[in-house]
N, C-alpha and C positions, 0 to 999 in steps of 0.2 A: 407293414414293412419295417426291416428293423432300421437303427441309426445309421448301419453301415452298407445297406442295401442304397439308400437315401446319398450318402455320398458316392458312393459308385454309380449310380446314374447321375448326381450333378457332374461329374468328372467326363460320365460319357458323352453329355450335353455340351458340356466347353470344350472339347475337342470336336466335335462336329461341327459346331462354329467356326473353328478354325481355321480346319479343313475346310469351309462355303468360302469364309474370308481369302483363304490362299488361292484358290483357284481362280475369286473374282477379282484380284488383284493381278493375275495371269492375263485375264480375257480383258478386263477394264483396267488399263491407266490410271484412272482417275480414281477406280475404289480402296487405292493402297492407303489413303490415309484413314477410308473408314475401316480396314482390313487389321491395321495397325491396333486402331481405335477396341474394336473387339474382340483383338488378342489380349490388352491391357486388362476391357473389362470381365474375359475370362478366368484372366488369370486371379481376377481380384475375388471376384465369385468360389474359383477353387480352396482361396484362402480362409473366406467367409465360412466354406461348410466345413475345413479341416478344425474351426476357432469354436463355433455354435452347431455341432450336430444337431440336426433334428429331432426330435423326444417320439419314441415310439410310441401309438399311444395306447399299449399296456402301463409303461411309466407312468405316464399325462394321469393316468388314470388313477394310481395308486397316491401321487402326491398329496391331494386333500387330504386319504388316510394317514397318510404320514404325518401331513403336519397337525392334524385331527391329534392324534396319539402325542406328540412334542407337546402341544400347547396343554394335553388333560396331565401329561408327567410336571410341565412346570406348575400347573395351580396346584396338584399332588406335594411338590415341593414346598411352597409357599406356605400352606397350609399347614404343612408339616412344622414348618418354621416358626409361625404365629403361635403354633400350641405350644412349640420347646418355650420360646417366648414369655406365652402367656404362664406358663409351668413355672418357669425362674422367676419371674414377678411375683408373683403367688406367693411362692417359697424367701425370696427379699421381702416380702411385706409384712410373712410369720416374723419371720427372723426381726427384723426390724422393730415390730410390735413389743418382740419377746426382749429389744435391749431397752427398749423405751421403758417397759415395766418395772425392767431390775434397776435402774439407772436410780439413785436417790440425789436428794440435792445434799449439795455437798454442802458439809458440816466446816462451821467457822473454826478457824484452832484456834486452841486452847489459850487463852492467857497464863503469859510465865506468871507465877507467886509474887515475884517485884511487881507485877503491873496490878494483879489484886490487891494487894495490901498497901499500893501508891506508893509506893520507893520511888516509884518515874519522876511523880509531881516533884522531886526535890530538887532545887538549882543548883548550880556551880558553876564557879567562875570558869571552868573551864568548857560547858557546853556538854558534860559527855554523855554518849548513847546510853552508856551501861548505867545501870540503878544504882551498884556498888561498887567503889572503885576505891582501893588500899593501894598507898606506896609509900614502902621505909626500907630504912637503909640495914640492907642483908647484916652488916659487922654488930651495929649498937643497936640495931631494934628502934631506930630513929624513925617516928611519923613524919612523913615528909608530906600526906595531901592521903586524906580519907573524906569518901562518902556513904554513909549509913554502911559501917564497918562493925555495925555486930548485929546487924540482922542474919538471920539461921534461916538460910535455903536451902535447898537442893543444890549438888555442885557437879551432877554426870558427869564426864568421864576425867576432873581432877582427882577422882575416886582411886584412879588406875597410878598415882604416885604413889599414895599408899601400899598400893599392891606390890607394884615391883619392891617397894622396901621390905615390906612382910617374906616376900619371896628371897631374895640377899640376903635378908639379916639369917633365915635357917639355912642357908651355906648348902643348896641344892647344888648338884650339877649342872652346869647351866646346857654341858652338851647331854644330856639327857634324852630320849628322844620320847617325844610326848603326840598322845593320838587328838582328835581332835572326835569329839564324838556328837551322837542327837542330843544327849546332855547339853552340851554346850550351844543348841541352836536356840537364838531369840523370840520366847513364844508370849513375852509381855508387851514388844512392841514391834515384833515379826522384823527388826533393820536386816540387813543382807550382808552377806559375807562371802566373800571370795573364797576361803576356807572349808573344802567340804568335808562333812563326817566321813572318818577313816585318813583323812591328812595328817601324815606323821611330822613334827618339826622339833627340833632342839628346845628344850628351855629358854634358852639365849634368844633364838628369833622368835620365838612368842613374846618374849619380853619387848623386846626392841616393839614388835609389831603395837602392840598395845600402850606401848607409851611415843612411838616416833608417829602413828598413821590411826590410832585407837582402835584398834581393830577388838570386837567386844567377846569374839569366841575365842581368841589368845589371852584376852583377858580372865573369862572364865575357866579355861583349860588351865591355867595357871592355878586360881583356887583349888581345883577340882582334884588334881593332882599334887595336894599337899599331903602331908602325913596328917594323918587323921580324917584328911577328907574337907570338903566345904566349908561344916560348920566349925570346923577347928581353926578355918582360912581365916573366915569374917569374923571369930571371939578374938584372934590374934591381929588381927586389923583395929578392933578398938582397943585392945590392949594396950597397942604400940600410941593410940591417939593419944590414952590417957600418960603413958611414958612422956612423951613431948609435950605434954601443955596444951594439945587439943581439947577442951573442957567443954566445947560447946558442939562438940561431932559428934555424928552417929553411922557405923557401917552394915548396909545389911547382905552386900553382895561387892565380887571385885571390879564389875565393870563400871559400875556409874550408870546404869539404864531406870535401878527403881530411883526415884524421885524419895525416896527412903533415905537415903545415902543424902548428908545433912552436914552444912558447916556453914559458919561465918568468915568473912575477909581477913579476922585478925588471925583465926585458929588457919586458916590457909599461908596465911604469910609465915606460920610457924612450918607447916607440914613442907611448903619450898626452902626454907633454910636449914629444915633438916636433911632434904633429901639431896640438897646440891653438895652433901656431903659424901656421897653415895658416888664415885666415878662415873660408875655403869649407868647410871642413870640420866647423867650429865649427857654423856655419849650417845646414850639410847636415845634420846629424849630430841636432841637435837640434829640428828643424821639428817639429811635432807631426803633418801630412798633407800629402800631393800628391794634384792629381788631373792625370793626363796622357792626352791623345789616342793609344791605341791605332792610330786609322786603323779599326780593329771599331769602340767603344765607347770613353767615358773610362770610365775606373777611376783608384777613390781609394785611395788607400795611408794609414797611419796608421805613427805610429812603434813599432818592438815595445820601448820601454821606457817602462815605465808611470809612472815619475817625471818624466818630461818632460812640464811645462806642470802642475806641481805648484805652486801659490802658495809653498808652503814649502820647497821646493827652487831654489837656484840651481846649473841643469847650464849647464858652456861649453864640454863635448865627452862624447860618448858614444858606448859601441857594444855589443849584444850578440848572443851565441852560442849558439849548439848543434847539436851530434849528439852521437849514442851515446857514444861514448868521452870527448868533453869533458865531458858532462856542461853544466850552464846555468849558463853566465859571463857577464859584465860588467864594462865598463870606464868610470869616469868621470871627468872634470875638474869639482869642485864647490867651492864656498864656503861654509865651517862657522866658525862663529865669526868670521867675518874672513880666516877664511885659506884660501885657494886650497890641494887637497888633490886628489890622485888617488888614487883604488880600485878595485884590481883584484880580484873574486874569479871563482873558477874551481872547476867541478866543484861547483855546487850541485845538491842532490837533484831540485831544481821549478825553475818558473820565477816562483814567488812564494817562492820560499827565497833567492834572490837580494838579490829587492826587500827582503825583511827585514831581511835582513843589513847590507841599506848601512844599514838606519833603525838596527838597535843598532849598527853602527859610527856613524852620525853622531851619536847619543844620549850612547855613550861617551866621542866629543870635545867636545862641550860640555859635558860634566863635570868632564872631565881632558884641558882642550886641548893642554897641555904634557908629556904623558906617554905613552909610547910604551912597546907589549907586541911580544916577541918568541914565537910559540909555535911549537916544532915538536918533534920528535921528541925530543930531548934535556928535553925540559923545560919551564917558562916561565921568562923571562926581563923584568924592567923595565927600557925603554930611558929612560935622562933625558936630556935637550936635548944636555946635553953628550958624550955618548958616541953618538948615533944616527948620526951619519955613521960612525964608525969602525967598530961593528958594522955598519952597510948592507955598507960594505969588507971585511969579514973576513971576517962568519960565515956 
């Protein structure tokens, strides 16, 4: 019988009831409340089968199969599951295996040249980070405070002062527009650059770029693009050394990246009082950012020395350095006390070991502006006004 056979005789059942109840509530008085009583539980029965039909049992019958079939589709799934599972694991464990293998231990860096050759071991009264540290006074060439000032390092990218003068002194245009090529990509110590080959920019913001933010493929495109070409760049880079009194330099490229590229503290201190004579470079050197047209994208540059655009700092020429072997140098043209002063140091530990040094060197001279320390290996030494030129000459 099907579901709906099933309610149509409960239906016909609770009206028969009814119907017995009405009648004997007619004949008997007394049965209207049972009369009553089993109109209620009729009606409640009709309810019952309209809520839970009866299962035919065709259905009754199929249900095991039904759920027979659900339950073999879900372990189908599960199963399925476990193998994707197990597949991806498998494949994380290659993979895994495969980074562990290539993975080496990483290599200690390099010690800068001041730290082999113990420039570090040497003391001064002033504490400083740096190995080498020169400062005299830009007009008279006055030693005001030297530390092992004529050892011959590496001086990375002070290198690029040089450059921009090489480049001014042959009176290029500066609006020129210069490519930027695979030439010019760093393949000695792979550094990065925002600059990609086929970047077209002015003479001018290659300049600016390589001496305000040292940017190293502005500094090569510079070279690269001189008359005659590279090696004509870097013979006229030491040419110009030997012109100034550079005697203890050597140039082999314009960025400052080979460790090739060679000077001392004194010959530095020359190469910044020649070049703060240079406007453009003054300018360049110190901007605080550029932002230039790529041809992709503009991109802003910032300058890498964090004293510039200091309210309490007057810079009129800057530049700083680094690789491995240099160690983190800086060069600059400042005003302390009144007095126009260049400081070089070289072979700092960081690149806020630098920045410190010049604050207790400039701390120093407003204390004792007329007093000049010599420190190196021998000893310490006090230079007074009167004797600091002839030591600069001698010692």
């Amino acid at each position: 019988m099907s579901c709906l056979g099933s309610v149509g005789f409960a239906r016909w059942g609770v009206s028969l009831v009814l119907a017995w109840a009405w009648v004997a509530a007619l004949l008997l008085p007394g049965a209207d409340v049972q009369a009553r009583e089993a109109s209620k539980q009729g009606k409640q029965g009709v309810a019952a089968a309209k809520a839970k039909p009866v299962a035919s049992p065709r259905a009754t019958a199929k249900s095991p199969a039904r759920a027979s079939a659900t339950r073999s589709k879900a372990v189908a799934r599960v199963g399925a599951k476990r193998a994707r599972d197990g597949a991806t694991a498998v494949r994380g464990g290659r993979r895994a295996a495969a980074a562990v293998a290539r993975v080496r231990p990483a290599e200690p860096p390099k010690p800068s040249l001041g730290h082999a050759i113990g420039l570090h071991a040497v003391d001064d009264p002033l504490s400083l980070k740096s190995a080498v540290a020169l400062v005299v006074d830009q007009r008279s060439g006055e030693v005001l405070f030297e530390k092992n000032a004529q050892a011959v390092l590496p001086i990375a990218s002070i290198s690029k002062l040089m450059t921009a003068m090489v480049v001014l002194d042959a009176q290029l245009p500066l609006s020129e527009m210069l490519d930027i090529s695979q030439a010019d990509v760093d393949t000695e110590r792979n550094t990065r650059s925002r600059l990609r080959p086929g970047t077209r920019l002015s003479r001018g913001e290659l300049m600016q770029l390589a001496l305000m933010s040292s940017e190293n493929r502005a500094a090569h495109a510079l070279g690269r693009h001189y008359p005659g070409g590279m090696s004509s760049f870097v013979e006229q880079m030491n040419r110009k050394a030997r012109e100034i009194g550079m005697s203890n330099s050597h140039f082999v490229e314009p960025t400052g990246l080979s460790s090739d590229n060679v000077s001392n503290a004194r010959d530095l201190a020359t190469l910044v009082r020649t070049a703060s004579n240079y406007p453009l470079i003054r300018e360049y050197s110190t901007a605080s950012e550029l932002t230039v047209d790529t041809g992709y994208r503009s991109v802003s540059y910032r300058n890498t020395n964090r004293l510039v655009g200091k309210p309490d700092w007057d810079i009129g020429l800057q530049k700083t350095g680094y690789i491995s072997e240099a160690g983190n140098c800086v060069v600059m043209q400042t005003r302390i006390e009144g007095r126009a002063v260049v400081m070089v140091l070289l072979d700092a530990q960081a690149r806020v070991a630098r920045i410190g040094d010049a604050q207790r060197i400039r701390n120093w001279l407003e204390r004792t502006p007329r007093t000049g320390i010599d420190a190196d290996a021998r000893g310490l030494r006090t230079i007074s006004d009167q004797r600091a030129v002839q030591v600069s000459r001698d010692s």
